[in-house]
N, C-alpha and C positions, 0 to 999 in steps of 0.2 A: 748774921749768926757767927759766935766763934768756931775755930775753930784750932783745939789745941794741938791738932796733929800736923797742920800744916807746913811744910819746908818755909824757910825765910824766903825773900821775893830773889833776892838774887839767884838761889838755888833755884828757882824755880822757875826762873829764865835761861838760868841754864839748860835744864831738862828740853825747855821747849825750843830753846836756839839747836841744840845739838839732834833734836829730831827733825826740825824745816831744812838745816844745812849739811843730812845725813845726802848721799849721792851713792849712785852704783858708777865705780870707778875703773874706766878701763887705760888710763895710762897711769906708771908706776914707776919710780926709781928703782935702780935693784939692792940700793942700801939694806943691811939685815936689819931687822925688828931686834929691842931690848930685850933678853929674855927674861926680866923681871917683869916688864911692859905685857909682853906675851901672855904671861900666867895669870896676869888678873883680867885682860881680857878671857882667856878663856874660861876663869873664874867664872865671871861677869855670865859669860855664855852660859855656863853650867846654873845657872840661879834664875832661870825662864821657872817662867809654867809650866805645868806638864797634867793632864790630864790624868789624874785618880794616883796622880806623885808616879806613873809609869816611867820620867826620865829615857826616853826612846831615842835620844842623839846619840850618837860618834862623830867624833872629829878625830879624821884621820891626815896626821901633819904630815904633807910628801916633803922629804929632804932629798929624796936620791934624782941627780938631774937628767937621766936617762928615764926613769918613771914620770918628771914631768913631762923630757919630749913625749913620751907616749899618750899622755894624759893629752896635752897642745893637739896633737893628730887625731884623737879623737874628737875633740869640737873642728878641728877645721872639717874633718872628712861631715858630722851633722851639721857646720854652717854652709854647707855645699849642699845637702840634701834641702836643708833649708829656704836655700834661694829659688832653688827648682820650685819648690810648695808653693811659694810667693807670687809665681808667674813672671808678672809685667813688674814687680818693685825686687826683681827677685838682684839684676845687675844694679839698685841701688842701696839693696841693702848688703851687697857685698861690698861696697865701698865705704860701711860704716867700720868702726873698729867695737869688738864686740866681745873682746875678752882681753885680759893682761897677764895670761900664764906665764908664759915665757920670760916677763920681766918686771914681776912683782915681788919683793923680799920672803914672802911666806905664801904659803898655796897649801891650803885644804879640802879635803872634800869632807862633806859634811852627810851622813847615812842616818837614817832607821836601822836600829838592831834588829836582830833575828829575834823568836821565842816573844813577841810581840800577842800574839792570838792568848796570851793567858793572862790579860790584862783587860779583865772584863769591866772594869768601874769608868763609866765614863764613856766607853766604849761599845757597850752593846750594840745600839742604834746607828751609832755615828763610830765605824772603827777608823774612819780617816781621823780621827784627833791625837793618832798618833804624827800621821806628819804636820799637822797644826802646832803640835806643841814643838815639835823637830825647826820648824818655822820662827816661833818664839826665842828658840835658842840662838838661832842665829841674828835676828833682828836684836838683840841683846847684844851680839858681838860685832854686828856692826854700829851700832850705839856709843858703845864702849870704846870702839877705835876711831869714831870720830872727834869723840868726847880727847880721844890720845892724839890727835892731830894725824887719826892714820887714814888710807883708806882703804875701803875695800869693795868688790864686785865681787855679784852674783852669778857664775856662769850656770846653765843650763839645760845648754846646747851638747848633749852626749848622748850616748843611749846604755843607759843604766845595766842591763844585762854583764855587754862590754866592760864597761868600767868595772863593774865587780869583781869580774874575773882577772881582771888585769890589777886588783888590789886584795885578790886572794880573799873575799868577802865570805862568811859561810850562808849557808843556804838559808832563803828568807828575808835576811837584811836586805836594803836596796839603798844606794847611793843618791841624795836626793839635792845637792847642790857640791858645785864646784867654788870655792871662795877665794878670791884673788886679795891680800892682804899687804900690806906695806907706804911704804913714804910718798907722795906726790908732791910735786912742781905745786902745783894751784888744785883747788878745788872747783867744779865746775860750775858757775854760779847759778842755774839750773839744771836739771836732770838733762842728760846729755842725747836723748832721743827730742827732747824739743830744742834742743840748741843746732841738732843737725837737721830739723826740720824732718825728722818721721812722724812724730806724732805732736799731739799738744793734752797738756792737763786738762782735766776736766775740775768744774768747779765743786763745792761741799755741797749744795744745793741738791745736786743731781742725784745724791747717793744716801740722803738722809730721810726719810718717810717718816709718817705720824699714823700710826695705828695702823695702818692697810698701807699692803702696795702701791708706790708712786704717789701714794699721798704726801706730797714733801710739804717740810714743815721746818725750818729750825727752828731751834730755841733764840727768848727774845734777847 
């Protein structure tokens, strides 16, 4: 069947090369980011889904580097509490590297606005589609900076309260990722908790069903 809406084949190996060779990257050059480069990434970001058009991101860009150290001590002080959680993998996941604040060219964090509750469309049932669509914007801006040759990590190791107050956040918004942004040496040639042996991918198989639960099925 045609299909006149379709991207040319190249474009559309692009889209799919730059999603399989997306990574969460935690080593960074401290080179600065283009700020031409910048703005259409966070274009790019601003141009997600959003759940009944609510638009529920902030990205707030830290430049002052006393705010990053304090940003940096908040995930070390939760990747401590974290290892304690972990038990027996707790002294091997302390040995992982698991953020790049401190020496990545750009560093955001990424929030839920406040006044959220009056954005009933889409929402009623399901009010988490606000950070759904908060999620959207960001996989957009990491898309976009891979597609730039840039990288970037997700942190998520803080405790959101803290962080807000220490970004002067008002009441109701909630800080929902930390974003580590800038230049790399290499890119990881798979995602970098199976390259250090924590985990391993699971296959398409496992996560695709046909009508009822764990009925898997892919298409032929």
């Amino acid at each position: 069947m045609s299909n006149d809406h379709r991207f040319s084949e190249s474009e559309r190996a692009a889209i799919y090369r730059v999603i399989a060779e997306r990574r969460d990257m935690r080593h960074f050059r401290p080179d600065p980011v283009d700020s031409a480069m910048l703005k259409r990434l966070l274009v790019a970001a601003h141009q997600a889904p959003s759940v009944g058009l609510m638009q529920p991101w902030r990205f707030i860009r830290i430049t002052d580097s006393k705010l990053r150290s304090a940003i940096a001590a908040l995930v070390d002080e939760e990747r401590a509490r974290t290892a304690v959680a972990l038990g027996q993998q707790g002294e091997k996941f302390m040995r992982l590297k698991v953020e790049g604040i401190r020496s990545c060219g750009e560093l955001f964090v990424a929030a839920l606005t406040n006044g959220r509750e009056k954005h009933i469309f889409g929402r009623r049932t399901l009010p988490e589609m606000d950070l759904a669509s908060v999620a959207c914007a960001i996989q957009n801006l990491w898309l976009a900076a891979r597609a730039e040759g840039l990288g970037m990590g997700w942190v998520s190791m803080f405790e959101p309260e803290t962080l807000a107050r220490l970004l002067v956040m008002p009441v109701g918004s909630k800080p929902v990722a930390i974003l580590c942004l800038g230049h790399v040496d290499a890119f990881y040639p798979v995602p970098m908790l199976v390259q250090e042996n924590w985990t391993t991918e699971q296959s398409i198989q496992e996560f695709v069903f046909h009508n009822t639960w764990n009925n898997a099925e892919m298409p032929e």
